[in-house]
C-alpha positions in Angstrom: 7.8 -81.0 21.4 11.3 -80.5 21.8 13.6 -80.9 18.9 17.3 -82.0 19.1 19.9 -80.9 16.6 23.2 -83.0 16.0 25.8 -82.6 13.9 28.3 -84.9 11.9 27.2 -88.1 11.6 28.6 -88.0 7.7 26.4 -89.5 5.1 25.6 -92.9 7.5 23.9 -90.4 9.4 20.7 -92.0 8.5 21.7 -95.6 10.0 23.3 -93.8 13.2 20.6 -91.8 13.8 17.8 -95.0 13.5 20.1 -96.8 15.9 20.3 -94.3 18.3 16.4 -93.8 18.2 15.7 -97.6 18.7 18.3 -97.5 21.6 16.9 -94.4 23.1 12.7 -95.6 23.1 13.7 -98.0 25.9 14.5 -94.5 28.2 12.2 -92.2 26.5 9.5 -94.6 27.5 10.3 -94.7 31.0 9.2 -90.8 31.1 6.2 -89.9 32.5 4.6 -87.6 29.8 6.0 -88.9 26.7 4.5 -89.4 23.6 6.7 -90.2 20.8 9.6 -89.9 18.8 10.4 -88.5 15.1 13.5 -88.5 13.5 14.8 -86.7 11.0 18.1 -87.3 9.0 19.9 -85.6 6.1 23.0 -87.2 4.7 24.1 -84.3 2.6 24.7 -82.2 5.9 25.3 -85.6 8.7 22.8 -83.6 10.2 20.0 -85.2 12.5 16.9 -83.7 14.0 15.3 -85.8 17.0 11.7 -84.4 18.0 9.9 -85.9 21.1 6.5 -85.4 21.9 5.2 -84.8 25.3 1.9 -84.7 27.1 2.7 -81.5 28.8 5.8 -78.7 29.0 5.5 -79.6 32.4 6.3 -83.2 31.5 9.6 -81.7 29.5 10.6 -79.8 32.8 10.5 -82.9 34.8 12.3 -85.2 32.3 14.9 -82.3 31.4 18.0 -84.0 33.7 17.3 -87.7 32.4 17.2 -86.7 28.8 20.1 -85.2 28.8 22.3 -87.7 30.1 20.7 -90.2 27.7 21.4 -87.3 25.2 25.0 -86.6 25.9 25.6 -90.4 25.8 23.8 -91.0 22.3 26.0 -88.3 21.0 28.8 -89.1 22.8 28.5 -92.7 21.1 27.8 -91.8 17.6 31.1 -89.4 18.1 28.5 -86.3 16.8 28.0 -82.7 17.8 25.5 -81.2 20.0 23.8 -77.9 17.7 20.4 -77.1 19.6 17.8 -78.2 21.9 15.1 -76.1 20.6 11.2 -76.4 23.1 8.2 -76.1 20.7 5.0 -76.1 21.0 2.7 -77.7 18.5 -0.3 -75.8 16.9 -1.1 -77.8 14.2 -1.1 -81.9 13.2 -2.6 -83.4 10.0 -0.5 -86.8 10.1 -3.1 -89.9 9.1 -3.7 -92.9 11.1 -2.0 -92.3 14.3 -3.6 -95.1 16.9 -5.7 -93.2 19.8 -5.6 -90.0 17.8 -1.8 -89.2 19.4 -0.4 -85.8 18.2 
C-alpha cells in the first residue's frame, strides 16, 4: 500500500481531497496492479492521507513515474503541500463486505 501525505488543504480539506480522489480513479485504474483507493482527511490539520492498494510492490515499481505526475498535478491543483510518500506493506485486514474478498 502506499500512503500519500498532503498538506494544507485548510478545513475544506475534506471536499478537496474527495474531489481529487474521484478525479484521480480514472488514472489509478488504468494501472496494472491496482486495487483501490482510501482516503483519509482531517480538517483540523488540512491534512490528507491517500492510500492505494496494489496487487504487488512490483506493481508500485512499475506505476511509480505515472503516479507521480498524476500526483504532482492533484497537488498542484488543490494548491497543497507534498509531506510523504510512505510504501507499506499490509499484514493485517479485518474490513467487512469487501466484493471478491479485495484487501
Amino acid at each position: 500500500m502506499v500512503c500519500t501525505t498532503v498538506q494544507g488543504g485548510g478545513p475544506q480539506v475534506v471536499e478537496t481531497a474527495r474531489m481529487a480522489g474521484e478525479s484521480m480513479l480514472t488514472w489509478l485504474r488504468e494501472f496494472d496492479g491496482y486495487q483501490g483507493l482510501v482516503i483519509l482527511a482531517d480538517p483540523e490539520t488540512g491534512t490528507a492521507r491517500f492510500m492505494t492498494k496494489w496487487d504487488s510492490k512490483e506493481a508500485v515499481q512499475r506505476s511509480e513515474h505515472g503516479r507521480r505526475q498524476v500526483r504532482e498535478t492533484m497537488i498542484a491543483a488543490a494548491g497543497a503541500q507534498l509531506e510523504q510518500v510512505e510504501l507499506f506493506e499490509v499484514v493485517f485486514d479485518d474490513r467487512v463486505g469487501e466484493p471478491d474478498g479485495a484487501a
